[in-house]
PDBQT receptor file of N, H, CA, C and O in Angstrom, charges set to zero:
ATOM      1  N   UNK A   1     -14.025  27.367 -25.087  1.00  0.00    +0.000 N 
ATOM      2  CA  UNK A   1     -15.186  28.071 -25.613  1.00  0.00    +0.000 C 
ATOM      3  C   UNK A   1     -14.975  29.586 -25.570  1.00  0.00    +0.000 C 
ATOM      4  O   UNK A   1     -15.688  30.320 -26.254  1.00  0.00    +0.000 OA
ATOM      5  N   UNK A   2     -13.895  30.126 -24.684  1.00  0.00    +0.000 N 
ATOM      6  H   UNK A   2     -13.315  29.529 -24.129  1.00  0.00    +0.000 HD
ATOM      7  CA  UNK A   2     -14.139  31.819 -24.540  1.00  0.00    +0.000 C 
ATOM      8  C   UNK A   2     -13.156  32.340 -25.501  1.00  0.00    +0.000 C 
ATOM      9  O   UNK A   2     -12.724  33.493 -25.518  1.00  0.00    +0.000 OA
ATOM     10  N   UNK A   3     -12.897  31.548 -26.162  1.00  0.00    +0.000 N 
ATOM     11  H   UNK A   3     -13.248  30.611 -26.148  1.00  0.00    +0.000 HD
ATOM     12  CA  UNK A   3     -11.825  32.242 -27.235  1.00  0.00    +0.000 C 
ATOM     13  C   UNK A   3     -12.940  31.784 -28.450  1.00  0.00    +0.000 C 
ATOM     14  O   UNK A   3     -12.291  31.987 -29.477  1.00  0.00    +0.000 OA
ATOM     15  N   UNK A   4     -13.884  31.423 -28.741  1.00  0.00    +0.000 N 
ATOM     16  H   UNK A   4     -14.411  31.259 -27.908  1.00  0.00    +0.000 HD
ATOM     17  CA  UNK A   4     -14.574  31.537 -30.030  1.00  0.00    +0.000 C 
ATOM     18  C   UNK A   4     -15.464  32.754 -30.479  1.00  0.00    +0.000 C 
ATOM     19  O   UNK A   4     -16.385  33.089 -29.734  1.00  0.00    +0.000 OA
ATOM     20  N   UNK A   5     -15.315  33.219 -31.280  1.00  0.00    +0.000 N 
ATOM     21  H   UNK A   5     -14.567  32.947 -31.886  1.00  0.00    +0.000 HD
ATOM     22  CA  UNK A   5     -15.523  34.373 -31.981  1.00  0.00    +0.000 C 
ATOM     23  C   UNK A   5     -17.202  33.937 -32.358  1.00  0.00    +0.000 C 
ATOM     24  O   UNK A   5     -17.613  32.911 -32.900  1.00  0.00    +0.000 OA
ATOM     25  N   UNK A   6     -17.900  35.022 -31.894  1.00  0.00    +0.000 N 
ATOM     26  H   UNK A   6     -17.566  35.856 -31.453  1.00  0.00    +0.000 HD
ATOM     27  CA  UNK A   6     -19.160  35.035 -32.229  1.00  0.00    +0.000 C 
ATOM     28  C   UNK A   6     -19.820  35.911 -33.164  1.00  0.00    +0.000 C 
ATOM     29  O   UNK A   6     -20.893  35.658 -33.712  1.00  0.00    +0.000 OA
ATOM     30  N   UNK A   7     -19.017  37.123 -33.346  1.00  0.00    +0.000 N 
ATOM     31  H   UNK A   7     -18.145  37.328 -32.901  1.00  0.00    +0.000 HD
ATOM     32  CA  UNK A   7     -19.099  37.846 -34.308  1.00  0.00    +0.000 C 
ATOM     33  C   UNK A   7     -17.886  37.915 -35.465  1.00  0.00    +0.000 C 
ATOM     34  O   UNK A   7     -16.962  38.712 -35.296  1.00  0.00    +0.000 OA
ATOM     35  N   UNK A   8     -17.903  37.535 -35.985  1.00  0.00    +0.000 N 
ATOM     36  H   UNK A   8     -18.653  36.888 -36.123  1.00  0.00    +0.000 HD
ATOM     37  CA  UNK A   8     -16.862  38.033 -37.015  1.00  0.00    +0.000 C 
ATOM     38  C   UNK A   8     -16.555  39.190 -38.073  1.00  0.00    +0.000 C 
ATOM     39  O   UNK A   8     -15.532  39.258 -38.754  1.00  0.00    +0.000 OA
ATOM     40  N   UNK A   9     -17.698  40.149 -38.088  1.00  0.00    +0.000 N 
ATOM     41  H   UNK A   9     -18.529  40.093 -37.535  1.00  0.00    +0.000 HD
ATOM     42  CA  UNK A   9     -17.263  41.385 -38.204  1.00  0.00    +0.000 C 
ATOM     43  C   UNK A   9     -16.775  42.287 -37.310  1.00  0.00    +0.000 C 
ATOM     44  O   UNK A   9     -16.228  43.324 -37.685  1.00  0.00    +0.000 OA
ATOM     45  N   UNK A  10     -16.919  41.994 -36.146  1.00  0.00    +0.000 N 
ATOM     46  H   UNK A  10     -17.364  41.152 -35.841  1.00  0.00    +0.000 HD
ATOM     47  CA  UNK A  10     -16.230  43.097 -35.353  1.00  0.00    +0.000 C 
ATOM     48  C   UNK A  10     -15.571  42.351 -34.277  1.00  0.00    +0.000 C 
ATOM     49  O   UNK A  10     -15.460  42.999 -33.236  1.00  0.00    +0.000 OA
ATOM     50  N   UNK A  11     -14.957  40.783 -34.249  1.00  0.00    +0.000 N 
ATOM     51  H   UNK A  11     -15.047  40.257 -35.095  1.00  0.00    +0.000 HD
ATOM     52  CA  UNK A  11     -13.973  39.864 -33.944  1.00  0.00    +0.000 C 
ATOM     53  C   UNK A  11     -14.384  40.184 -32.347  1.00  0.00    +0.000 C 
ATOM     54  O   UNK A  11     -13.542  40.557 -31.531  1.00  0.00    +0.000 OA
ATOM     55  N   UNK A  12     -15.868  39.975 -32.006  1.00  0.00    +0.000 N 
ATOM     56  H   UNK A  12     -16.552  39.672 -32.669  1.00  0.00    +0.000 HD
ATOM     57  CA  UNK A  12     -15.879  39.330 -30.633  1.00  0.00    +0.000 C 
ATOM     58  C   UNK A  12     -16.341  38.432 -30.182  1.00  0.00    +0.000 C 
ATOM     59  O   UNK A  12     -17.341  37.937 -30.702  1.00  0.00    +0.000 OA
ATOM     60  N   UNK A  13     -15.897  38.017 -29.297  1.00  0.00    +0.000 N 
ATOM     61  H   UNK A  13     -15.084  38.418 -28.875  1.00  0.00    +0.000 HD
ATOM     62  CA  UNK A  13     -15.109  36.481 -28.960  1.00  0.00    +0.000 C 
ATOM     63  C   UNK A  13     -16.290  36.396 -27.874  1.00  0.00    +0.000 C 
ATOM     64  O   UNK A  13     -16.938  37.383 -27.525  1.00  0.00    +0.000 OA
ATOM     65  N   UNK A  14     -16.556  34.692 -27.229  1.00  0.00    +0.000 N 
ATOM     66  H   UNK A  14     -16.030  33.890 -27.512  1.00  0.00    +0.000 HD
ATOM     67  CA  UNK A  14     -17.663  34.176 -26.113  1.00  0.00    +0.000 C 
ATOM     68  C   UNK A  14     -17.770  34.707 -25.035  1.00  0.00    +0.000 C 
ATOM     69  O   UNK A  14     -18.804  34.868 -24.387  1.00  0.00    +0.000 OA
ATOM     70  N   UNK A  15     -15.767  35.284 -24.541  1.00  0.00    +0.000 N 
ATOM     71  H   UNK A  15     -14.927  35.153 -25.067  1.00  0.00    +0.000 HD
ATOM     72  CA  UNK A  15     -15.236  35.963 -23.579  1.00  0.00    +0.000 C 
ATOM     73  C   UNK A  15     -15.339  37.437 -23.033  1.00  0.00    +0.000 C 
ATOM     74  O   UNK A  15     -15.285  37.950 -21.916  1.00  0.00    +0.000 OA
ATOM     75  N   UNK A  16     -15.549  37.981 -24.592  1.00  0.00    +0.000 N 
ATOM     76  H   UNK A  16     -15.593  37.564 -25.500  1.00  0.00    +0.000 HD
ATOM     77  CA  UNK A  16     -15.639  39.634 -24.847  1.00  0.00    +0.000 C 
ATOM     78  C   UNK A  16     -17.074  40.143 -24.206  1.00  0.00    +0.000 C 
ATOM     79  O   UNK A  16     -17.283  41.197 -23.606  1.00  0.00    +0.000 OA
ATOM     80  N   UNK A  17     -18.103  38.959 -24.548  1.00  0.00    +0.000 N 
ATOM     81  H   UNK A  17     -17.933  38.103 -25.036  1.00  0.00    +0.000 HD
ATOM     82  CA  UNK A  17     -19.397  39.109 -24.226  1.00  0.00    +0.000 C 
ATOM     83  C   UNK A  17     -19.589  38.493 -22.443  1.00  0.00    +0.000 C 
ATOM     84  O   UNK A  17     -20.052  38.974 -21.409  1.00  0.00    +0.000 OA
ATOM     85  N   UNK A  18     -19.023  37.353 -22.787  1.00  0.00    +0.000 N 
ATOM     86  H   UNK A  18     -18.646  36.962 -23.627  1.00  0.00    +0.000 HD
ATOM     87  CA  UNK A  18     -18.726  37.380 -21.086  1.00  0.00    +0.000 C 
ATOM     88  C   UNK A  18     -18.598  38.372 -20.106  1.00  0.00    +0.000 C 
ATOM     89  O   UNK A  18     -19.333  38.610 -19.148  1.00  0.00    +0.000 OA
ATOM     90  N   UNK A  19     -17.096  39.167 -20.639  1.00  0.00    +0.000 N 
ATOM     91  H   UNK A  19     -16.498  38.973 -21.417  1.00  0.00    +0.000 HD
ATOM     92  CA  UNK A  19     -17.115  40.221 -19.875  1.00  0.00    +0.000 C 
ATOM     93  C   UNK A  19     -18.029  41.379 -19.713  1.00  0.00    +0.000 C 
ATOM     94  O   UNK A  19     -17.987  42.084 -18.705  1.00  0.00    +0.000 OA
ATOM     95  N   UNK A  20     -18.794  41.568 -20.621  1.00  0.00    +0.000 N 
ATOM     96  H   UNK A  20     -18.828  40.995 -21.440  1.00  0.00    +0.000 HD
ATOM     97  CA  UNK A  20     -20.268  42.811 -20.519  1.00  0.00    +0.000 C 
ATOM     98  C   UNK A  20     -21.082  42.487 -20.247  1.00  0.00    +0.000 C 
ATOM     99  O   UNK A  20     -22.039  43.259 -20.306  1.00  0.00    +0.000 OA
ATOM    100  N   UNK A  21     -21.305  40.960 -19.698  1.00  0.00    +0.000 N 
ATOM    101  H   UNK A  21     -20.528  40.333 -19.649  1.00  0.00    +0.000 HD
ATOM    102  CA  UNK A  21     -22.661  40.917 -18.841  1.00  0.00    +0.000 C 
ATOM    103  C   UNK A  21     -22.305  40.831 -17.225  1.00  0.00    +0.000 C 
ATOM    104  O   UNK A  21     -23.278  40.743 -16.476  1.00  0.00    +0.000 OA
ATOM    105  N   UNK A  22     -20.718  40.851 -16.512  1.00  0.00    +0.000 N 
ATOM    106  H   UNK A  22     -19.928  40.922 -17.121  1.00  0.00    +0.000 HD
ATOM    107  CA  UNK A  22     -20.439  40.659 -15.405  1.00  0.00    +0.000 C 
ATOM    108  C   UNK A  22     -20.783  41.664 -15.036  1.00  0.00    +0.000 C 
ATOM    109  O   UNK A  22     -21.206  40.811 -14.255  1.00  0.00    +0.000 OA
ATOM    110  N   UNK A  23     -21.124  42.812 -14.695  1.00  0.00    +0.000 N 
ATOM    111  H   UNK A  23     -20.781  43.505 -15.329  1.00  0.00    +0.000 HD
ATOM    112  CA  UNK A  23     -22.164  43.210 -13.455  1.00  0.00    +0.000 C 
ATOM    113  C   UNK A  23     -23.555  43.695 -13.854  1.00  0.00    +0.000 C 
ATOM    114  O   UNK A  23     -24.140  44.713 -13.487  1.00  0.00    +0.000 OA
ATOM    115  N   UNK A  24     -24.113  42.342 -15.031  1.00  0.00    +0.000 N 
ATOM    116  H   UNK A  24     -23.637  41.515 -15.330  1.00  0.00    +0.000 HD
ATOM    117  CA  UNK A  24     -25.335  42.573 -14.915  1.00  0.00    +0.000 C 
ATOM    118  C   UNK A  24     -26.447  41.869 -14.623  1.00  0.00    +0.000 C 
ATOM    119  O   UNK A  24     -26.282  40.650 -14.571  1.00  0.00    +0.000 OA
ATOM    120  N   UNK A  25     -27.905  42.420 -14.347  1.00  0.00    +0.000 N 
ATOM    121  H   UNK A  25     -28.039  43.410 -14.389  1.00  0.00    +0.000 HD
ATOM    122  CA  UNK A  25     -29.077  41.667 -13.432  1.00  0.00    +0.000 C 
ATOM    123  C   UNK A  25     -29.174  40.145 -14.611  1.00  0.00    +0.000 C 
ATOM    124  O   UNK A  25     -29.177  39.851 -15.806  1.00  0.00    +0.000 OA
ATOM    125  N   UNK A  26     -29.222  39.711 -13.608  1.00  0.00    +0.000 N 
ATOM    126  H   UNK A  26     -29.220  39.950 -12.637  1.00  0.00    +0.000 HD
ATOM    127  CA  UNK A  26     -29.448  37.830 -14.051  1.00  0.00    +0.000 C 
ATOM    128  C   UNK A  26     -30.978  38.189 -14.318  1.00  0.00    +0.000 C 
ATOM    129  O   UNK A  26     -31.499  37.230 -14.887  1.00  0.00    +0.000 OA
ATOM    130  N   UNK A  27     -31.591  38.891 -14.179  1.00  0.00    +0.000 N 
ATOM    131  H   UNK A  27     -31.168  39.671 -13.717  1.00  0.00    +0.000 HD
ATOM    132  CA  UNK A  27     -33.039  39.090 -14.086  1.00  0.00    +0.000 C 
ATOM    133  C   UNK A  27     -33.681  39.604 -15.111  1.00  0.00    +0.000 C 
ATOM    134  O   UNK A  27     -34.823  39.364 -15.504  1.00  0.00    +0.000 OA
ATOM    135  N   UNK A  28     -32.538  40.638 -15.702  1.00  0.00    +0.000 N 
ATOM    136  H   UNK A  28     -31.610  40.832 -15.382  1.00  0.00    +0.000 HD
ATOM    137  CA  UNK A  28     -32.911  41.753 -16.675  1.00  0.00    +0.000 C 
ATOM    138  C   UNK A  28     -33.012  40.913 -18.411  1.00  0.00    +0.000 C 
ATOM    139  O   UNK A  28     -32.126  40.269 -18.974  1.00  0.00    +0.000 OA
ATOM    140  N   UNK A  29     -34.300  41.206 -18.860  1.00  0.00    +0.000 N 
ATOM    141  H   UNK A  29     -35.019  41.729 -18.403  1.00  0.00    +0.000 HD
ATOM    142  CA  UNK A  29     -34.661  40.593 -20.192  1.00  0.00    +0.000 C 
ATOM    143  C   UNK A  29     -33.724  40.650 -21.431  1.00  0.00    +0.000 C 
ATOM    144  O   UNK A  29     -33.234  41.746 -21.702  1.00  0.00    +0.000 OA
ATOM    145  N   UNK A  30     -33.363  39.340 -22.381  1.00  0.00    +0.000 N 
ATOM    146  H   UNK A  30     -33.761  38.450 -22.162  1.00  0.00    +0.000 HD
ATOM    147  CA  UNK A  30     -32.355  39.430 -22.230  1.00  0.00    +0.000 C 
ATOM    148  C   UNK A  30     -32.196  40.304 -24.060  1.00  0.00    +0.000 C 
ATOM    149  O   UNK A  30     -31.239  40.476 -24.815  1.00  0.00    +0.000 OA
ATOM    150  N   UNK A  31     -33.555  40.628 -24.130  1.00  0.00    +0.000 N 
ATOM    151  H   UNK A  31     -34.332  40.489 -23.517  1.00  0.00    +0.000 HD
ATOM    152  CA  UNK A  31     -33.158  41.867 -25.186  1.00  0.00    +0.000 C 
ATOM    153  C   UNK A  31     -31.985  42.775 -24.603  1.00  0.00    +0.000 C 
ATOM    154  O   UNK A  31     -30.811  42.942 -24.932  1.00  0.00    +0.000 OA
ATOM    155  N   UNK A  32     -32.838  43.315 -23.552  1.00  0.00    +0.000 N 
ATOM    156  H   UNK A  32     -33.793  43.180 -23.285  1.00  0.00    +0.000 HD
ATOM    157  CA  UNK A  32     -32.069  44.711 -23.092  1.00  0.00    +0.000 C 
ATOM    158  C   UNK A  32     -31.010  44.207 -22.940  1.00  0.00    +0.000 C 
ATOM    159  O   UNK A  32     -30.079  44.736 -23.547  1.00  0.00    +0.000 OA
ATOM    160  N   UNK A  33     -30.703  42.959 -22.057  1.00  0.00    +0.000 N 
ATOM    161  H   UNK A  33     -31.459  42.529 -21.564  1.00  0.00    +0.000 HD
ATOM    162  CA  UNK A  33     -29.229  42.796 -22.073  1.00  0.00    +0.000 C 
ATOM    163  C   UNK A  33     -28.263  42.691 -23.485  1.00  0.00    +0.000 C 
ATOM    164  O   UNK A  33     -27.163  43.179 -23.742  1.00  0.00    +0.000 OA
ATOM    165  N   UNK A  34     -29.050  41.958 -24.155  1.00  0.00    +0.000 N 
ATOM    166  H   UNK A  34     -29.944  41.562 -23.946  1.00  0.00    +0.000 HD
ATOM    167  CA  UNK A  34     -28.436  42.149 -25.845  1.00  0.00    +0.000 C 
ATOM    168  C   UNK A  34     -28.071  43.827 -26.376  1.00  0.00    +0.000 C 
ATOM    169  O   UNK A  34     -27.076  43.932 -27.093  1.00  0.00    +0.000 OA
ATOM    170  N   UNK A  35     -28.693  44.859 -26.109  1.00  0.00    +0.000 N 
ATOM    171  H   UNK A  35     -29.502  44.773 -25.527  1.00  0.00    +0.000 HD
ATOM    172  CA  UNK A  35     -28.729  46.347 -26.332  1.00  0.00    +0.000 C 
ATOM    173  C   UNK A  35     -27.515  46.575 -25.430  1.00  0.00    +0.000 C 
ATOM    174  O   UNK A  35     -26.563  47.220 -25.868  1.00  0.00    +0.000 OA
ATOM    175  N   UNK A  36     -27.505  46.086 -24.219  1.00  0.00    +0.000 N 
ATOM    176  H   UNK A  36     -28.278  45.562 -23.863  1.00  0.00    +0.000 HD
ATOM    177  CA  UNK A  36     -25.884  46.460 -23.616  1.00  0.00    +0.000 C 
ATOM    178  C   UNK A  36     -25.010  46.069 -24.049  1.00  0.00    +0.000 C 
ATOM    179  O   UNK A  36     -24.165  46.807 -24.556  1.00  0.00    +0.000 OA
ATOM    180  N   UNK A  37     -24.877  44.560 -23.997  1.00  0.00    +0.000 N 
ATOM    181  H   UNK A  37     -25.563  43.960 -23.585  1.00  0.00    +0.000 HD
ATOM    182  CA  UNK A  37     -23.827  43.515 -24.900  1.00  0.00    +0.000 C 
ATOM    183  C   UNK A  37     -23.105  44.602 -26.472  1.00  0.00    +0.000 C 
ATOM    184  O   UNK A  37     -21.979  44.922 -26.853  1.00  0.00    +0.000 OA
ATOM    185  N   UNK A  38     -24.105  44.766 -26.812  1.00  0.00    +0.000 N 
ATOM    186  H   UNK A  38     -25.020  44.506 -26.502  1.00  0.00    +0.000 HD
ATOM    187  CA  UNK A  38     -24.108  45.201 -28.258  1.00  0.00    +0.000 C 
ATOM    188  C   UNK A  38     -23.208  46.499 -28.099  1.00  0.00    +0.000 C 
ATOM    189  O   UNK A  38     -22.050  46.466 -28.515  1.00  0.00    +0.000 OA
ATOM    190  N   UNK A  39     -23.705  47.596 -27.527  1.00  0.00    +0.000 N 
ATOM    191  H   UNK A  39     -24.645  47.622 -27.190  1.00  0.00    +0.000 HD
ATOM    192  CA  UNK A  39     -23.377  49.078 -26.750  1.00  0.00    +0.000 C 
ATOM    193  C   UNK A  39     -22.096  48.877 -26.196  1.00  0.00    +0.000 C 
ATOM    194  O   UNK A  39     -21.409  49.894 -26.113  1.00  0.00    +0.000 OA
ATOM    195  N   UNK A  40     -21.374  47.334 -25.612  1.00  0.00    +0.000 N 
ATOM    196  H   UNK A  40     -21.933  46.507 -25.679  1.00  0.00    +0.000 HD
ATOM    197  CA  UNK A  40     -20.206  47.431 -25.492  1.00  0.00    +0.000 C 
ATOM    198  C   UNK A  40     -19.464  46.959 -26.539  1.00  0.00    +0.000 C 
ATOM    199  O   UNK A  40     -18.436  47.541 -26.885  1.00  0.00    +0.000 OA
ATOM    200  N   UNK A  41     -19.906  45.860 -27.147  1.00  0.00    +0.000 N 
ATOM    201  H   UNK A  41     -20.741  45.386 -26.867  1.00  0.00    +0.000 HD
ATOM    202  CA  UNK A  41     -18.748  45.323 -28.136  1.00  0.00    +0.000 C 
ATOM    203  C   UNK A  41     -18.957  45.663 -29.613  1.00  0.00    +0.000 C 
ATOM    204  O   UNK A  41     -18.171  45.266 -30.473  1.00  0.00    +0.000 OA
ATOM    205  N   UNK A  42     -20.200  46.520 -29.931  1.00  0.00    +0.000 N 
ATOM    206  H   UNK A  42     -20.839  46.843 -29.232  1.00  0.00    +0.000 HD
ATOM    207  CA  UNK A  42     -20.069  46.502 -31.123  1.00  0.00    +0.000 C 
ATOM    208  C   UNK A  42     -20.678  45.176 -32.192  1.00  0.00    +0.000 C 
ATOM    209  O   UNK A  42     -20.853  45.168 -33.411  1.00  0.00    +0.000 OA
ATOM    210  N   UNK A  43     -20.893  44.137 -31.174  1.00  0.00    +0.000 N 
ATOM    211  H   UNK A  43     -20.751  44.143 -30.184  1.00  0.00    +0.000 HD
ATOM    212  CA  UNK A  43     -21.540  42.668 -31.775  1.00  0.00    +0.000 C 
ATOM    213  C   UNK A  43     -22.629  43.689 -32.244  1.00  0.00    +0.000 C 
ATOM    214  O   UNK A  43     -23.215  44.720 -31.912  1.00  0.00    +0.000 OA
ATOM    215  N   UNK A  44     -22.479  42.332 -33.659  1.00  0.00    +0.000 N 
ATOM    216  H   UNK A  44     -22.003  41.495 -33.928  1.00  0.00    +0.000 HD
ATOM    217  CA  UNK A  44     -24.030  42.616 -34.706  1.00  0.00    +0.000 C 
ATOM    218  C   UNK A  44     -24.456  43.971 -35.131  1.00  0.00    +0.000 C 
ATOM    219  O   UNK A  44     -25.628  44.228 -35.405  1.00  0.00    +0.000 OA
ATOM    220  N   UNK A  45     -23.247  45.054 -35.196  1.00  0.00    +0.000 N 
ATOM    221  H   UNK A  45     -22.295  44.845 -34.974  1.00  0.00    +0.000 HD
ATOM    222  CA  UNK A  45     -23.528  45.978 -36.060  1.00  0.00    +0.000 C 
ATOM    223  C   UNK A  45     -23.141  46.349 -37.305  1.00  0.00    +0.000 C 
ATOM    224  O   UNK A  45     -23.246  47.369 -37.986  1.00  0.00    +0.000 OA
ATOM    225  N   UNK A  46     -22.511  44.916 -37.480  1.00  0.00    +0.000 N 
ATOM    226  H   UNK A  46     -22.426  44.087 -36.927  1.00  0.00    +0.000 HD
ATOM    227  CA  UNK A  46     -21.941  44.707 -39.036  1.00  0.00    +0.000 C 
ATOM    228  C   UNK A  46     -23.080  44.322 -40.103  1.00  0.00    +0.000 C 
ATOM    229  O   UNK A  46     -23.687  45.190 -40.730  1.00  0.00    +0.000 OA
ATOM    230  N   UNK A  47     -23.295  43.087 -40.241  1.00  0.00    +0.000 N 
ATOM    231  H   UNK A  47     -22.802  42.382 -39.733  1.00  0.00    +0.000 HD
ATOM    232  CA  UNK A  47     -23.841  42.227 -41.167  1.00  0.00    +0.000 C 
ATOM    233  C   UNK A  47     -25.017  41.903 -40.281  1.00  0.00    +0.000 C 
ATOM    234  O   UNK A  47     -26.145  42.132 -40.718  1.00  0.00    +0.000 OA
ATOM    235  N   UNK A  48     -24.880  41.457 -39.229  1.00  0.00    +0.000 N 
ATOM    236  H   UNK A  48     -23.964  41.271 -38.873  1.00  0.00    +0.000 HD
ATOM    237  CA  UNK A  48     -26.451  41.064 -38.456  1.00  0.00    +0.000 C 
ATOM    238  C   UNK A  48     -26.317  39.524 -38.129  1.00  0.00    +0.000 C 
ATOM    239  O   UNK A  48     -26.972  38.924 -37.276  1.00  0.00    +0.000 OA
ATOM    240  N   UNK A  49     -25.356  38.997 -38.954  1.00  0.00    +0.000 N 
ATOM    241  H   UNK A  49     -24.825  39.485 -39.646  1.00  0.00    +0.000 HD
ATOM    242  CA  UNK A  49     -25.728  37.500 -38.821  1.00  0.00    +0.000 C 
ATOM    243  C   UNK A  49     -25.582  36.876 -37.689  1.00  0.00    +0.000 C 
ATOM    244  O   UNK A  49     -26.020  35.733 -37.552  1.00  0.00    +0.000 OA
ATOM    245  N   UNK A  50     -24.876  37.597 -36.600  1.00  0.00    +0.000 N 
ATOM    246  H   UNK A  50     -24.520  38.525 -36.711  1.00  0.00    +0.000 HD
ATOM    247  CA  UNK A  50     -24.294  36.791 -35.464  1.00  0.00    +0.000 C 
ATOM    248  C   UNK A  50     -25.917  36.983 -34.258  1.00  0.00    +0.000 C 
ATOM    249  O   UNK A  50     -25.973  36.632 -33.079  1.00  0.00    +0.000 OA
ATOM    250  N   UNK A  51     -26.700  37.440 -34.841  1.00  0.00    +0.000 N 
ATOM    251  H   UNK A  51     -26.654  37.725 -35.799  1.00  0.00    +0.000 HD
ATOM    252  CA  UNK A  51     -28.138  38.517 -34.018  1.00  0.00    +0.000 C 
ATOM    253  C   UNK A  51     -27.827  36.882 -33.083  1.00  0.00    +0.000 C 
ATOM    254  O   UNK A  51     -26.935  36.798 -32.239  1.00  0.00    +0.000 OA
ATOM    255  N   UNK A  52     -28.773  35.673 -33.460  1.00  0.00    +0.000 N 
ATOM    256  H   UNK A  52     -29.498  35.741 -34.146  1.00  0.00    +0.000 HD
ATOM    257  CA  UNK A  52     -28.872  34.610 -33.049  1.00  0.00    +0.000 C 
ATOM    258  C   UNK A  52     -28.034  33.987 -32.121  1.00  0.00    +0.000 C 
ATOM    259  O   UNK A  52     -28.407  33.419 -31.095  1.00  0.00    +0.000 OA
ATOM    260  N   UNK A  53     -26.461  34.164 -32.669  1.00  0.00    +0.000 N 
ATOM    261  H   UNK A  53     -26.158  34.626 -33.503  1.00  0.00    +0.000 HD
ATOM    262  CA  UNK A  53     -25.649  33.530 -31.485  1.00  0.00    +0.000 C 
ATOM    263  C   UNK A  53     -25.304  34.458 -30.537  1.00  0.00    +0.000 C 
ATOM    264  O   UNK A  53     -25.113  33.949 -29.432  1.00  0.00    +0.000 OA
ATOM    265  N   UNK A  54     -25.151  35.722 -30.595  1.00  0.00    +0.000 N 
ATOM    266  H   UNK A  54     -25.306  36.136 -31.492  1.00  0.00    +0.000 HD
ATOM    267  CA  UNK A  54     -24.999  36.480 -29.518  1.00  0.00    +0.000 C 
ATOM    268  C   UNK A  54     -25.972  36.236 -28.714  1.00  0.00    +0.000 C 
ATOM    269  O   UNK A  54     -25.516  36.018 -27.591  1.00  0.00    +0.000 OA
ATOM    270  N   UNK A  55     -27.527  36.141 -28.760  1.00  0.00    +0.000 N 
ATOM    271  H   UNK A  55     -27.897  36.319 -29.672  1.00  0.00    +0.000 HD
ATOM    272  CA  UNK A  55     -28.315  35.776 -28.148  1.00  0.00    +0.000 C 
ATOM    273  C   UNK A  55     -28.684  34.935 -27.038  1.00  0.00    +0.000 C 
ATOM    274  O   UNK A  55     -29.321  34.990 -25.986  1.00  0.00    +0.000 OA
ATOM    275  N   UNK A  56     -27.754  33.831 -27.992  1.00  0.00    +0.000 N 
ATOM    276  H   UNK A  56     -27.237  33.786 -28.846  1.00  0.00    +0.000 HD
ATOM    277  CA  UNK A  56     -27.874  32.111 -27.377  1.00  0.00    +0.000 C 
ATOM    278  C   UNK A  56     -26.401  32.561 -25.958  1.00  0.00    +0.000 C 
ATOM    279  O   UNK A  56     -26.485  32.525 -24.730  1.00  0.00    +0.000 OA
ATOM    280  N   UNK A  57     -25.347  32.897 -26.760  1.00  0.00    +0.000 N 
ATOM    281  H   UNK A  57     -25.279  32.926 -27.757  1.00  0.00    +0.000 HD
ATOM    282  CA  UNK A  57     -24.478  32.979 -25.578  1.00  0.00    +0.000 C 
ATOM    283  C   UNK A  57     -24.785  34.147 -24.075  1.00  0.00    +0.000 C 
ATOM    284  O   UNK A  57     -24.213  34.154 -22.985  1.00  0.00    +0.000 OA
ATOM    285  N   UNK A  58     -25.898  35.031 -24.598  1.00  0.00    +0.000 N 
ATOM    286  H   UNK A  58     -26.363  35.025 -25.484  1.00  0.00    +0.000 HD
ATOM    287  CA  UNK A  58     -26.156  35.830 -23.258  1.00  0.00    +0.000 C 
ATOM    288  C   UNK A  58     -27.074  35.196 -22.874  1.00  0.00    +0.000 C 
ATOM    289  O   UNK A  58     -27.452  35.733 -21.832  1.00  0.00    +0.000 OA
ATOM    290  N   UNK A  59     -27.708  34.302 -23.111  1.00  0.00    +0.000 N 
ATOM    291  H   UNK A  59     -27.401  33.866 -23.957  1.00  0.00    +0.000 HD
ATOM    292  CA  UNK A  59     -28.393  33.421 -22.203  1.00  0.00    +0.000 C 
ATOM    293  C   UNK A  59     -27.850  32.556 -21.419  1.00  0.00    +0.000 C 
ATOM    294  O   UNK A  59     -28.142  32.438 -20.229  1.00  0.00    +0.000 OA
ATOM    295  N   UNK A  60     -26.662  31.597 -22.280  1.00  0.00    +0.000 N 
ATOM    296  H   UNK A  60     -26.425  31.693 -23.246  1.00  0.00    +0.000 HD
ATOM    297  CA  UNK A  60     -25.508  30.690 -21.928  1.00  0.00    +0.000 C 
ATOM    298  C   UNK A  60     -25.191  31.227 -19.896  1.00  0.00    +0.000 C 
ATOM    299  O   UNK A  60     -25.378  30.853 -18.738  1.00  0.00    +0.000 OA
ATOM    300  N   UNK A  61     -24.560  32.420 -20.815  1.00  0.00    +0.000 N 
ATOM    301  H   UNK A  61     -24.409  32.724 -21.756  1.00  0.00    +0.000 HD
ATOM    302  CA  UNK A  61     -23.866  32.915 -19.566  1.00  0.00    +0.000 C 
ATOM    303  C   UNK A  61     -24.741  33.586 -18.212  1.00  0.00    +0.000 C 
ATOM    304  O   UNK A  61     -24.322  33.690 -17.059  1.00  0.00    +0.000 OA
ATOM    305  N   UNK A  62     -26.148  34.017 -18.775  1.00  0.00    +0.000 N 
ATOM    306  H   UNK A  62     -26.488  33.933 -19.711  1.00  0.00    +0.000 HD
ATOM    307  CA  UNK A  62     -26.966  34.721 -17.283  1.00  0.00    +0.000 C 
ATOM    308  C   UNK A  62     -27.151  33.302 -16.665  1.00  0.00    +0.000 C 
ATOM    309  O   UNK A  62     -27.151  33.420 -15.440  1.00  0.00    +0.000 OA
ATOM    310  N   UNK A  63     -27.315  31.966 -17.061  1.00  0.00    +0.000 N 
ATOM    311  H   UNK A  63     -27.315  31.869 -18.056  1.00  0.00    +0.000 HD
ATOM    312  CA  UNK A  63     -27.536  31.480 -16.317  1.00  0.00    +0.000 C 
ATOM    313  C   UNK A  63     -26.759  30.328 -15.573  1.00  0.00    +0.000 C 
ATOM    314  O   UNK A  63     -27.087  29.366 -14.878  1.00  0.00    +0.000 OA
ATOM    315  N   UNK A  64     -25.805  30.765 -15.947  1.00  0.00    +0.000 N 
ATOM    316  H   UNK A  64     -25.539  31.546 -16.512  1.00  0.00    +0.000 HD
ATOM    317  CA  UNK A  64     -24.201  30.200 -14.800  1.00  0.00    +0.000 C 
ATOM    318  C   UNK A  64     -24.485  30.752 -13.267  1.00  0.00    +0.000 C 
ATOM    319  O   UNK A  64     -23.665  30.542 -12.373  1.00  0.00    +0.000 OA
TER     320      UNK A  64
């Protein structure tokens, strides 16, 4: 799963996003966390379409 690409305009991967939520609050809503996610990788400032799965996977992962 951490090699699948969730964005494909700006080719980041389940993993890429993985890595920008590791030191963050499991607590923190997960807009804002989406505004960080985003602020690091660049997800969903292409086309928009990935808005939804980036979403689903920072949820995926706060709650591991």
């Amino acid at each position: 799963m951490e090699n699948v690409i969730i964005c494909n305009c700006k080719q980041v991967s389940y993993k890429d996003i993985e890595h920008a939520l590791e030191n963050q609050n499991k607590m923190e809503d997960v807009l804002q966390l989406f505004d960080e996610v985003q602020k690091i990788t660049h997800c969903s400032t292409g086309c928009g379409g990935c808005h939804d799965k980036v979403l689903d996977v920072i949820s995926e992962v706060m709650m591991k």
